[in-house]
Phi, psi and omega in degrees: 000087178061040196091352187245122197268131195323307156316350192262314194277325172289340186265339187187086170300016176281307176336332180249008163326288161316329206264295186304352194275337178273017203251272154017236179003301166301312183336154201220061220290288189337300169304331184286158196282191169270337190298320189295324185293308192319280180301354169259332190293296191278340169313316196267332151310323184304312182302277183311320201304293212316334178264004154276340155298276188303270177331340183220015186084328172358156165221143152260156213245174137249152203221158181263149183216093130010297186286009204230164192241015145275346178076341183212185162198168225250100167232208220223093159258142169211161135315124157290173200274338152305357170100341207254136169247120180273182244148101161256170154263098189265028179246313166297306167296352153270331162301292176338325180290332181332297230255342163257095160298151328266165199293140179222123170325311199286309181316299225280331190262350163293352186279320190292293168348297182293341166294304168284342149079057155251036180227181166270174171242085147355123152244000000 
């Protein structure tokens, strides 16, 4: 994974941030396809689903969506550090990342963090 060997990335997926951020980075978001938009989209939900799994216990749910032409969709349940369990869509936070160019990773999993409220919050 990017240069990062999987015993390593299994002991701790934080691990591979500097390598995706710089993948990340290189990418040539002007140049892409729709194919392309697709394969970066879902590399980086895996990426966040999976560090939210492993770190923090996460699970995937299926949650009902109307709006969806399938009636549901795939999110991120985990308990907050308050006892509580949230639900991201870690496909909507990475698109939302799409969109504060450019993209950083480190945003991308405080924001699934800060949704679910596993970290504390500094006020």
């Amino acid at each position: 994974m990017l240069g990062v060997p999987a015993e390593i990335y299994e002991g701790d997926p934080l691990t591979l941030i500097p390598a995706l951020q710089a993948y990340v980075e290189r990418l040539p978001f002007s140049e892409f396809e729709q194919s392309d938009w697709a394969t970066i989209h879902m590399d980086l939900t895996s990426y966040l689903a999976d560090v939210l799994i492993r770190r923090h216990g996460a699970a995937w749910k299926i949650e009902d969506d109307p709006t969806s032409p399938v009636g549901y969709r795939y999110v991120i349940e985990a308990k907050g550090l308050d006892g509580i369990a949230r639900r991201v869509d870690p496909t909507d936070v990475v698109a939302i990342e799409f969109h504060e160019q450019p993209v950083t990773i480190i945003r991308m999993l405080a924001n699934a963090e800060y949704t679910l409220r596993l970290t504390p919050v500094v006020e």
